[in-house]
NUTIDO-957531 format. One record per residue: residue in three letters; z, y, x negated of N, C-alpha, C in turn. Coordinates in pm, whole numbers, plus 32768, in hexadecimal, padded with zeros to 4 digits. Example, Ala and Ser with C-alpha at 12.3 -4.5 7.8 and 13.67 -1.06 7.14 Angstrom:
// residues 2
ALA830C7DC77AD9830C7E3E7B32830C7EB67AD8SER82C47F1F7AFB82CA7F967AA9831380037AF6
This chain:
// residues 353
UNKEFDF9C31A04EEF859BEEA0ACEEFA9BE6A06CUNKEEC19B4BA04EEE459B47A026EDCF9B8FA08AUNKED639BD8A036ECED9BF8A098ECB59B96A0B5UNKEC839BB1A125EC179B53A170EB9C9B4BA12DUNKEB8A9ABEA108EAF09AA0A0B4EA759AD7A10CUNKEA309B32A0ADE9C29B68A0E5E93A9B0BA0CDUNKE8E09B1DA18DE8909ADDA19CE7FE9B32A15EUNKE7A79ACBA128E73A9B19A0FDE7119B7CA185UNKE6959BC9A16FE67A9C54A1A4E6069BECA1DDUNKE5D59C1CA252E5889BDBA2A5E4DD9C18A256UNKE4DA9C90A1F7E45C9C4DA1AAE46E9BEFA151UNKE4D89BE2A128E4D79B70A0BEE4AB9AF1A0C0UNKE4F19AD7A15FE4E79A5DA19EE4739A3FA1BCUNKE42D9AB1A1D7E3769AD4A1FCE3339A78A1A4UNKE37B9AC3A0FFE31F9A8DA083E31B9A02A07FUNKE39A99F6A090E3899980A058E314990FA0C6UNKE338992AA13FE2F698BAA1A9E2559900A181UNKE2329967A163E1AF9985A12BE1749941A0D4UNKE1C89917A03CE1C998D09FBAE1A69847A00BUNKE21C97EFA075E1DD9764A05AE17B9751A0BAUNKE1319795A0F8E0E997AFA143E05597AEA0DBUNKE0799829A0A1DFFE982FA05EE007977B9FEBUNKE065976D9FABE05A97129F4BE02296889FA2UNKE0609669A043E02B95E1A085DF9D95F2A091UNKDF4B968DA0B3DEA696B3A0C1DE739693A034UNKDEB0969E9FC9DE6A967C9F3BDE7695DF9F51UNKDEB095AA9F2BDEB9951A9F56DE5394E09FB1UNKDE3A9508A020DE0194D8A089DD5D94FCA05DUNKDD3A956BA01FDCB59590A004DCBF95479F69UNKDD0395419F22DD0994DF9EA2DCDC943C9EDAUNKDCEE94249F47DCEE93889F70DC7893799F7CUNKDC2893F89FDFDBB693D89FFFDB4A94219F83UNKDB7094389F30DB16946F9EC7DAAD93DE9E86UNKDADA938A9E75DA9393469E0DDA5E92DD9E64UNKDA6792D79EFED9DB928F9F34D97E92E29F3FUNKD99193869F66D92493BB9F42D8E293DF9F1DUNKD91D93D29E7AD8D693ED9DF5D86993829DF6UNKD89E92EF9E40D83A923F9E47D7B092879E76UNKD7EA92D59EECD77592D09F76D71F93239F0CUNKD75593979EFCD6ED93FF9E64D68D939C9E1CUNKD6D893439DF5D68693269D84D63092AC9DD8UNKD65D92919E20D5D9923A9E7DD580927F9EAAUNKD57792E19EC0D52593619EE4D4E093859E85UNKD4E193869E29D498939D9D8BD4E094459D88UNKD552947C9DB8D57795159D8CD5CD95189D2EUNKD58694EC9CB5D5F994C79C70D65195619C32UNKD5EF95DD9BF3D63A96459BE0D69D967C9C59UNKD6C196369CE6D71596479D50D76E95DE9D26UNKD76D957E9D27D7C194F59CDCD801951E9C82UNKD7D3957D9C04D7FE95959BB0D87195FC9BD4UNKD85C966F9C0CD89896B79C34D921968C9C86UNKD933964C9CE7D971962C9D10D9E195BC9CCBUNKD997954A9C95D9FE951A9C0CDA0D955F9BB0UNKD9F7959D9B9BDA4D95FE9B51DAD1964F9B7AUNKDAD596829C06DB4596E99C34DB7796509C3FUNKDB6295E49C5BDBA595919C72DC0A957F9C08UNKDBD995379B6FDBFE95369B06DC4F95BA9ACFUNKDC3C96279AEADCA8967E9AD6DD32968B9AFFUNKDD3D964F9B85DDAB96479BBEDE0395929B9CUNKDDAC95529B99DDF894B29B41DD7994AD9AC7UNKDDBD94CA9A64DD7B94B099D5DDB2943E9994UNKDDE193F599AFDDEE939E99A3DDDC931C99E0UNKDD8A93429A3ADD2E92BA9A9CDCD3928B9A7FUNKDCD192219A5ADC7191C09A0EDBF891BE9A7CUNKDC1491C09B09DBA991B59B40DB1C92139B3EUNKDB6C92799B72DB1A932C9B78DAC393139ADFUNKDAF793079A6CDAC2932199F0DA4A92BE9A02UNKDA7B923E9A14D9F6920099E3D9A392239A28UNKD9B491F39AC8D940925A9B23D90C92D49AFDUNKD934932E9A96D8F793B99A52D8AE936599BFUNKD8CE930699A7D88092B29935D7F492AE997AUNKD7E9926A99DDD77992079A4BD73192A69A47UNKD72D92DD9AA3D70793739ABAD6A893AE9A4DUNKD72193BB99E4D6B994039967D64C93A4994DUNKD668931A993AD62492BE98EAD58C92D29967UNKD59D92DC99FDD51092C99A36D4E7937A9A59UNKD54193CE99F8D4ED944999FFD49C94679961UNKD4BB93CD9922D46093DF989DD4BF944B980AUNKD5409423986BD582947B97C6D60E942C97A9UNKD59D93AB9717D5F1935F9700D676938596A2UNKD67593AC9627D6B593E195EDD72A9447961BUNKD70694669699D75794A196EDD7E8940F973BUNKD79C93C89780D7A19329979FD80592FC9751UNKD7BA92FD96C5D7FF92B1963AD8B392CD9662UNKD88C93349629D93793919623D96593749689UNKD932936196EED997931E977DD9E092829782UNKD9699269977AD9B491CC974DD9EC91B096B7UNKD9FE91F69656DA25920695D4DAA9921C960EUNKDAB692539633DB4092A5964BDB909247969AUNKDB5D91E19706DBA891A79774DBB99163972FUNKDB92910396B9DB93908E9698DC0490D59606UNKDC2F913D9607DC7E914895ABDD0E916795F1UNKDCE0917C967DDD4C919296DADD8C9111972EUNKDD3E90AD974FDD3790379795DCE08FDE9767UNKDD4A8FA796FCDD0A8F3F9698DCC18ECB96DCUNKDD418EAF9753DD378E3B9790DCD48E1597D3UNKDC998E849811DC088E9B9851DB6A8E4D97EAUNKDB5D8DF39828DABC8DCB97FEDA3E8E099813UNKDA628E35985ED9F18E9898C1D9AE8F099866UNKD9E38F699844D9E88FB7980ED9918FBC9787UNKD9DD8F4F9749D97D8F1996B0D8EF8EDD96C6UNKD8D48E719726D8538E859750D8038ED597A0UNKD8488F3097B6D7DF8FD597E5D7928FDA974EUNKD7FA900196F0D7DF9051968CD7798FCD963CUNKD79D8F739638D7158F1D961BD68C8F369633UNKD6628F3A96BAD60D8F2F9712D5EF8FD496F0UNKD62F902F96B0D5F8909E96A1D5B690C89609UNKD619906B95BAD5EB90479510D5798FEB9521UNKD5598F94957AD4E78F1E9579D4788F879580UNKD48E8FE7960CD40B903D9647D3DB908395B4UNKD41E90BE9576D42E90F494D1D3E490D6946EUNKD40390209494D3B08FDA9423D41E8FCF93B1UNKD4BF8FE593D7D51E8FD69385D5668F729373UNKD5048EF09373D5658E6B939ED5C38E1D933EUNKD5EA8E7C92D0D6568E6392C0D6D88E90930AUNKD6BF8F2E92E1D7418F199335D74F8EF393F6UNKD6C08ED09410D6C98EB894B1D7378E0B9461UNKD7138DC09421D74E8D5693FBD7F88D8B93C8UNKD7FC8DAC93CBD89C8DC8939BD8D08DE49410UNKD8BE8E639467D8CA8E5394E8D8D48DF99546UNKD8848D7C9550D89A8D2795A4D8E78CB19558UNKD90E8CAE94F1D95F8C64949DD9EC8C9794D4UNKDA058D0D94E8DA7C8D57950BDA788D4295A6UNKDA368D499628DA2D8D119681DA8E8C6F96AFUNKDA2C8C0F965FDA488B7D9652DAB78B7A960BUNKDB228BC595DCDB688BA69584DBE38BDB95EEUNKDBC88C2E9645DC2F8C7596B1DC288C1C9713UNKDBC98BEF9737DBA78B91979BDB428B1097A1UNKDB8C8ABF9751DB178A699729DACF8A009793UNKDAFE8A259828DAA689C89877DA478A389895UNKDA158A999895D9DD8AF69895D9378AEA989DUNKD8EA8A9E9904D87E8A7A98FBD7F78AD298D4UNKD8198B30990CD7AA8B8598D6D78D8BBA984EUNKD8238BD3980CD82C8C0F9772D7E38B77972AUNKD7E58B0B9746D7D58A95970AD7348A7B96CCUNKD7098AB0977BD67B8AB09774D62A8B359749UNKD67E8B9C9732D6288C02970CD6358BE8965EUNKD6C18BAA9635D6AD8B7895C5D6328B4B9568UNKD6228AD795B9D5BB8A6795C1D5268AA99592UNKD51D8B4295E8D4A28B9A95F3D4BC8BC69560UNKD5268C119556D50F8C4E94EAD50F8C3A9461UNKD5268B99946AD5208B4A93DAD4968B0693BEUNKD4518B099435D3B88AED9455D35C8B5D942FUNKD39E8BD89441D3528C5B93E8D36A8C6D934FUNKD3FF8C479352D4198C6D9294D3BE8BEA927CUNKD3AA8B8592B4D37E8B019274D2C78B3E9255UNKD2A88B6E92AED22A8B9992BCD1F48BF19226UNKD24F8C3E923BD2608C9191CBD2748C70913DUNKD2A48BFB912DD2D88BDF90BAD2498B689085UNKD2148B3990E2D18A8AFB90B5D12A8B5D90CDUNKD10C8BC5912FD0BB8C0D90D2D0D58C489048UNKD1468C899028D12A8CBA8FA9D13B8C298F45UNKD1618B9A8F5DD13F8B3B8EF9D0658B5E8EF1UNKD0388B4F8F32CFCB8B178F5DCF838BC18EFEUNKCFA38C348EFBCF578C868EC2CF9C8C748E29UNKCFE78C3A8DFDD0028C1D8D76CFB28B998D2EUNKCFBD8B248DA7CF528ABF8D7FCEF98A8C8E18UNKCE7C8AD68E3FCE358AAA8E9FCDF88A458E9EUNKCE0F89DD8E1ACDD9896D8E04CE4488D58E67UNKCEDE89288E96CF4688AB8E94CF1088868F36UNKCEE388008F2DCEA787E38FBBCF1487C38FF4UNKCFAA87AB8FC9CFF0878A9016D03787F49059UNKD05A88598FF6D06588BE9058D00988FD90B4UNKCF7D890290B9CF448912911ECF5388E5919BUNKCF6F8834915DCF89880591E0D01B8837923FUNKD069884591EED10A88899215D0E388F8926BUNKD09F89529239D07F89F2927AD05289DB92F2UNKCFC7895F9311CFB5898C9399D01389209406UNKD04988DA939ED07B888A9401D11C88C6945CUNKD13E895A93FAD17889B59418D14D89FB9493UNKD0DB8A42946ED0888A7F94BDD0798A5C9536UNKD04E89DC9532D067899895D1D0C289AD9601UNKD118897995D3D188899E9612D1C18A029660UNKD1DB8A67960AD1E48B01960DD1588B3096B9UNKD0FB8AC89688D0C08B179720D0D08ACB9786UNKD0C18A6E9763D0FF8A1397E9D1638A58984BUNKD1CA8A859809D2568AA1985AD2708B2398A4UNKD1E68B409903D2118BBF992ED1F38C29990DUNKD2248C9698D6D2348D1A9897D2728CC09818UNKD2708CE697B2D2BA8CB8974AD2ED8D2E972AUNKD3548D1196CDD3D38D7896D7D45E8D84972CUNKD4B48DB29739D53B8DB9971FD5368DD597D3UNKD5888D859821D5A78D8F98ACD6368E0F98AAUNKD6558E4198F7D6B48E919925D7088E67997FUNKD7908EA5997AD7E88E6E99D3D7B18E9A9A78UNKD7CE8E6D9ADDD7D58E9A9B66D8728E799BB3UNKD8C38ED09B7CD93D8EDD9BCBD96E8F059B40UNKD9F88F859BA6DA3B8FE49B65DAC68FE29B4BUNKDB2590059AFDDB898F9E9AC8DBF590009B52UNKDC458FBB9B63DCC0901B9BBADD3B8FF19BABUNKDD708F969B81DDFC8F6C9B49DE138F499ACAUNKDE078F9D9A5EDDF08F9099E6DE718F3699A4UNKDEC48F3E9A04DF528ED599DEDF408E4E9A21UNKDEC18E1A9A61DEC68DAB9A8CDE5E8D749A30UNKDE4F8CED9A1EDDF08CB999E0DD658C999A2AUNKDCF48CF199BCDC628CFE9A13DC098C9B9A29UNKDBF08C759A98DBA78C149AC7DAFE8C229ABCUNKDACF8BC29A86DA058C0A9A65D9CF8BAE9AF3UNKD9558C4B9AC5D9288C1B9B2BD8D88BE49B30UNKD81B8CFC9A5DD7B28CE49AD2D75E8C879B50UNKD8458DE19A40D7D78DA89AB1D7438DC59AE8UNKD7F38BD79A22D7E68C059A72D7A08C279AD5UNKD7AF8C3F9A95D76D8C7D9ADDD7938D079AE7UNKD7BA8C1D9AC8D7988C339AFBD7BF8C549AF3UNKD7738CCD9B75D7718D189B75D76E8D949B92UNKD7228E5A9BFFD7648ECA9C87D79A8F669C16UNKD7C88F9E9C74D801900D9C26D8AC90269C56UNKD8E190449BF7D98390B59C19D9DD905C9BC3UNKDA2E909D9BA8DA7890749B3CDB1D90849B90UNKDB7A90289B80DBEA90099BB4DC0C8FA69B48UNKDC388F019B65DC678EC39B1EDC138E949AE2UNKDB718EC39B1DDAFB8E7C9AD2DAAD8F069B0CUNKDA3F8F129A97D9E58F729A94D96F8F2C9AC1UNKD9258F979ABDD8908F5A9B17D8078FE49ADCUNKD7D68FA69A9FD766900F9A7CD6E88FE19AADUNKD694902D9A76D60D90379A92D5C2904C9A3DUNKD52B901E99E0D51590179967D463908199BEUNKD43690C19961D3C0910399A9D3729082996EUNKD34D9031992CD3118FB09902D35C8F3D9963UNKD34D8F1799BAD3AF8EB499FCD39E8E1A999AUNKD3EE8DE599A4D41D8D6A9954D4108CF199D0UNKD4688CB8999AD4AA8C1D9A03D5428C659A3DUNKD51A8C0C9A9FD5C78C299AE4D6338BD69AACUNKD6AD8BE49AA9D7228B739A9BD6EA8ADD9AB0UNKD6FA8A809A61D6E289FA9A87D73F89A39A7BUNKD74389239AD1D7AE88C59A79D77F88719A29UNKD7B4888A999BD79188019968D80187AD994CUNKD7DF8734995AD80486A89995D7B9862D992FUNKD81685D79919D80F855098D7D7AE8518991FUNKD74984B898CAD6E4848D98EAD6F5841B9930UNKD68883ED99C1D6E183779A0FD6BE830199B1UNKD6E2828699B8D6DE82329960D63A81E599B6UNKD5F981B19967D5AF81999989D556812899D1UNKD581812C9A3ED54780C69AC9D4DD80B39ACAUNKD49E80149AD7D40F7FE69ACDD3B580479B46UNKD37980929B3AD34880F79BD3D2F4809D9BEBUNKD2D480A79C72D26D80909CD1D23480BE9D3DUNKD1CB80D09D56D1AD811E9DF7D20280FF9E52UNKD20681599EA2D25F818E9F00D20D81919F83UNKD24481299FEBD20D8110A04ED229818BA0AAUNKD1A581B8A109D179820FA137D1F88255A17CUNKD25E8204A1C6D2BE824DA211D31D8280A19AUNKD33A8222A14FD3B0824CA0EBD38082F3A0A1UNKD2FF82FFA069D2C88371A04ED2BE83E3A0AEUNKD28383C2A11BD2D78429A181D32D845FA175UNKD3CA83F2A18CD434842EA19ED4888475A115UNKD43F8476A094D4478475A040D4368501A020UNKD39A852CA04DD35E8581A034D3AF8612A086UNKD3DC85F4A135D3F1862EA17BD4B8864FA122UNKD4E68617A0FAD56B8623A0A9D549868BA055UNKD4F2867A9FF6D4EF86BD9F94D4C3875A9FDAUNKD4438778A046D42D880BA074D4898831A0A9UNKD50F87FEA0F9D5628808A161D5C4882FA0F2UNKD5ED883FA068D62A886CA020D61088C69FD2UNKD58C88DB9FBAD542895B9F8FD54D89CD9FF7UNKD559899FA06AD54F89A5A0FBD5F88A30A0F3UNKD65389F5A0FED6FA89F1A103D70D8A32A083UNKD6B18A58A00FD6A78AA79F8FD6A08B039FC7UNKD62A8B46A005D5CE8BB89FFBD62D8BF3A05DUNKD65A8B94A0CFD6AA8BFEA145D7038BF9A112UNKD74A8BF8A0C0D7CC8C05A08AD81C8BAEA0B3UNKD8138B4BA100D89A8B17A17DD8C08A94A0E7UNKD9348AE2A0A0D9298A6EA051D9988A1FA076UNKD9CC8A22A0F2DA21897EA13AD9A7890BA143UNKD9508950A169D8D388F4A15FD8AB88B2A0E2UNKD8928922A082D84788F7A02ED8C188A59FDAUNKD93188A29FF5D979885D9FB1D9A287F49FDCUNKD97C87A0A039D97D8758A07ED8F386D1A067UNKD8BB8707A002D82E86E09FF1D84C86919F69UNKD8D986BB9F3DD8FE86629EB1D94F86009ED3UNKD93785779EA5D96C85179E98DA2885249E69UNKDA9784DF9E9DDAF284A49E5FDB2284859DEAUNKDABE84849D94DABD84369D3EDA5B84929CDEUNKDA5D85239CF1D9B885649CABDA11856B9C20UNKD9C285639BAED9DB858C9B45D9AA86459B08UNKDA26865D9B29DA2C86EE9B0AD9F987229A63UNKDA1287889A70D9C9879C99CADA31877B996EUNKDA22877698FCDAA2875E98C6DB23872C98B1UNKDB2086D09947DB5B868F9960DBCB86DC9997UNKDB8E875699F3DBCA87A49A14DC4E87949A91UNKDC9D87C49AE3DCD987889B34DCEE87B29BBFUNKDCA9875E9C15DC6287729C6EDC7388039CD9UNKDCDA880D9CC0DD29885D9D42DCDF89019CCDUNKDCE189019C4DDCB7896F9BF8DC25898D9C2FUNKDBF389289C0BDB8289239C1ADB3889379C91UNKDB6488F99CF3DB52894B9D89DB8189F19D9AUNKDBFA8A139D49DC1A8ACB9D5ADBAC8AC49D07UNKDB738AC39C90DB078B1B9C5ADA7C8B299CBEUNKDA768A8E9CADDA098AB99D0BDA038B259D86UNKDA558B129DF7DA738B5B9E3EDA668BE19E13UNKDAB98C0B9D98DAA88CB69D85DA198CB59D5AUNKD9D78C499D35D9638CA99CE0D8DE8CB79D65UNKD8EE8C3E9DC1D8998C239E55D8AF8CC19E98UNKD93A8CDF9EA6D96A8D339EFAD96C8D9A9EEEUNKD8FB8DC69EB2D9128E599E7BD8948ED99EB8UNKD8B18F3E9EB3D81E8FA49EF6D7B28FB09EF6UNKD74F8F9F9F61D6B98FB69F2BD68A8F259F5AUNKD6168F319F7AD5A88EC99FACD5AA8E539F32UNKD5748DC29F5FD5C38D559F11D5458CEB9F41UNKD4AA8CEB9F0DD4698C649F39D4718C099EBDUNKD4708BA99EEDD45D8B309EA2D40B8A8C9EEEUNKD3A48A659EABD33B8A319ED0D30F89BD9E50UNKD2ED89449EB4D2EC88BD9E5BD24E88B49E93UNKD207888A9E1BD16F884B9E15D15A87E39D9BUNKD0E687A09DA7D0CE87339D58D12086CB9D37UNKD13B86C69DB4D1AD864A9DA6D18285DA9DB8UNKD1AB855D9D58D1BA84ED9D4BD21884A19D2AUNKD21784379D6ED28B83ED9DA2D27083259D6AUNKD2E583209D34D2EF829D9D25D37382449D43UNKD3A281EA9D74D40581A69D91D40681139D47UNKD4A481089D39D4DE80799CFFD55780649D66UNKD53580139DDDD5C87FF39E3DD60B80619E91UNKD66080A59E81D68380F99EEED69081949E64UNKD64581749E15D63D82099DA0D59882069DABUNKD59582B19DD0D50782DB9D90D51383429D44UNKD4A1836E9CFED4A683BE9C6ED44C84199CA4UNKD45284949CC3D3D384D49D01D3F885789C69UNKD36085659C5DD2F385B79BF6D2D786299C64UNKD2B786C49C48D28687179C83D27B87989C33UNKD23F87EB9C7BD24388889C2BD26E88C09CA2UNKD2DF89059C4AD38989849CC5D3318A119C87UNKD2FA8A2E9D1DD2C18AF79D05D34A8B259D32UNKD3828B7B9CE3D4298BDC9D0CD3F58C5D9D0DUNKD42D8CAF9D83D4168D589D58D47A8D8A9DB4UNKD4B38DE19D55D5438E099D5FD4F78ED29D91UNKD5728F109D8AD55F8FA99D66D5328FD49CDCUNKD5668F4D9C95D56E8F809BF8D5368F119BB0UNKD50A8EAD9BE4D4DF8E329B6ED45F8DEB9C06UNKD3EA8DF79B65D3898D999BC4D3488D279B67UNKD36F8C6C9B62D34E8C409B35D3098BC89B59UNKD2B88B7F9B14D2998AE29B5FD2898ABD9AD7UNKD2D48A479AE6D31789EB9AB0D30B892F9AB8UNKD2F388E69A72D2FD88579AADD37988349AA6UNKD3A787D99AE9D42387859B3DD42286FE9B6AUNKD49386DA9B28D4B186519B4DD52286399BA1UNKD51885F99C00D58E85D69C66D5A0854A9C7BUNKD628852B9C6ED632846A9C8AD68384649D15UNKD65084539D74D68184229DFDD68B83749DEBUNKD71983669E54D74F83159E7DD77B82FD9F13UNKD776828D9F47D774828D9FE9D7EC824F9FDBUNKD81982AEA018D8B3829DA07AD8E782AAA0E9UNKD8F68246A138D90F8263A1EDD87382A1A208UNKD80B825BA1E4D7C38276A1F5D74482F2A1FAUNKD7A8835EA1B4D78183CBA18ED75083BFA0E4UNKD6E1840EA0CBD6C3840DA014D6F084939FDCUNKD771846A9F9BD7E184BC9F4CD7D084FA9EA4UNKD7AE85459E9CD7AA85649E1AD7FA85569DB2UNKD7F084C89D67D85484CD9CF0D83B85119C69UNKD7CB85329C46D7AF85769BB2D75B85AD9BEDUNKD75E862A9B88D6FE86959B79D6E186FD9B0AUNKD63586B79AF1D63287309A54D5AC87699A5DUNKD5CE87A299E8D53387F299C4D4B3878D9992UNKD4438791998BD3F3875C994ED3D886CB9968
């Protein structure tokens, strides 16, 4: 006669309902760990931020998010090299990530290391080449080696007037745009197996790292921008008093639908027909945006000096965009080409400068 299969011992049974008990409470305080590492670091506590991403990161070491957010952290408690190795490491871990490589830019730029901040964002654009912000911090940092490379022409021969003229016409430049130097991501990567959408951040640009990272530069830069194909060029003319109105009131009413985040709104403010970056595809291009709009922390954005010209049911409106994020504060000039459709003025292009 077989024995009767013996039932575990009622501590056993204890343990175990103890074990998934305790393991569902790790989980559940793991979930809520890394908004309140956000709220920390919106708070300026960052050695509490730190602390806390960290027990975080001990328990998933392998979360792309937690880490970079411990990137952001060090980098605005002033210990870059600390920073470095953070994003060194992700970007050797999660190639795919753009984010990451322009941290470490924006931390080689602060350096004065713009080479390798240039290799870095070469590696960025090369993971993600619609990647607006790596494009333009590019742009910066070939405007410094450029800088650089006519001053030291100019102390070998201070006689070459043409390079003089090169240097300041550099120079301008370089001040014109803000802070000059290397922008930072604002959003944090979190699906390192999905493909990362830019934002800063980019932007554009915010902080936390998920499928897109988000930093914060103690020098603030420009935020994420789109750049966009130039509109072709329509004979302009003044713009009769109502059309400028309704023109004008489009364009704040979307700066408007920026700043509050409501981006059903603000996406609603683009034309049918908008030419995305890159010729990007549309439905993409609405998720990026979205993640990079949608992310933690206070969000103004504000249009001045605007001028406005129209050809038929297209106007071309000129302005300067003030952005200030948690982590990026820039002003910038902007070009926007509205189009009236159903009687509304729809945004079909949009660029920098």
């Amino acid at each position: 006669m077989r024995p009767l299969p013996q039932t575990p011992s009622l501590a056993r049974l204890s343990a175990i309902v103890l074990g998934l008990v305790l393991s569902v409470s790790v989980s559940l305080a793991n979930a809520q760990t890394l908004p309140d590492v956000q709220r920390l670091m919106k708070q300026n506590q960052m050695p509490q931020a730190l602390e806390k991403v960290d027990a975080y990161i001990s328990t998933k070491p392998k979360d792309a998010q937690g880490r970079f957010m411990k990137g952001l952290i060090l980098t605005e408690m002033g210990r870059p090299a600390d920073a470095i190795a953070v994003f060194t490491k992700l970007t050797e871990d999660f190639p795919e990530l753009p984010e990451p490589y322009n941290n470490l830019a924006v931390l080689y730029a602060q350096q004065k290391q713009y080479d390798k901040a240039r290799t870095a964002l070469e590696m960025a654009i090369r993971t993600h080449p619609s990647y607006s912000i790596a494009h333009e911090n590019l742009g910066d940092v070939y405007a410094k080696l450029a800088s650089q490379a006519y001053d030291k022409a100019l102390q070998l021969d201070s006689s070459n007037a043409a390079t003089q003229t090169k240097l300041s016409m550099i120079k301008e430049l370089i001040s014109t745009s803000s802070k000059p130097g290397a922008k930072p991501a604002a959003a944090a990567p979190q699906a390192p197996a999905e493909p990362v959408k830019t934002a800063a951040v980019e932007a554009p640009a915010a902080v936390t790292p998920a499928s897109k990272p988000v930093e914060k530069a103690p020098e603030p830069a420009f935020p994420a921008k789109t750049i966009e194909p130039n509109a072709p060029a329509d004979k302009a003319k003044p713009v009769a008093a109502g059309s400028e109105s309704d023109i004008t009131k489009a364009l704040q009413g979307w700066a408007s639908a920026w700043s509050r985040k409501d981006v059903k709104t603000y996406l609603n403010y683009y034309a049918s027909d908008f030419r995305t970056p890159n010729g990007m595809a549309r439905k993409a291009w609405e998720a990026e945006r979205t993640q990079r709009i949608d992310k933690p922390g206070k969000l103004q954005v504000s249009v001045d000096d605007i001028n406005i010209s129209v050809a038929g049911d297209k106007a071309t409106v000129r302005f300067r965009q003030q952005y200030t994020s948690a982590t990026l504060k820039s002003s910038a000039s902007k070009t926007v080409v509205f189009v009236k459709s159903g009687g509304k003025w729809l945004i079909q292009q949009e660029r920098v400068g």
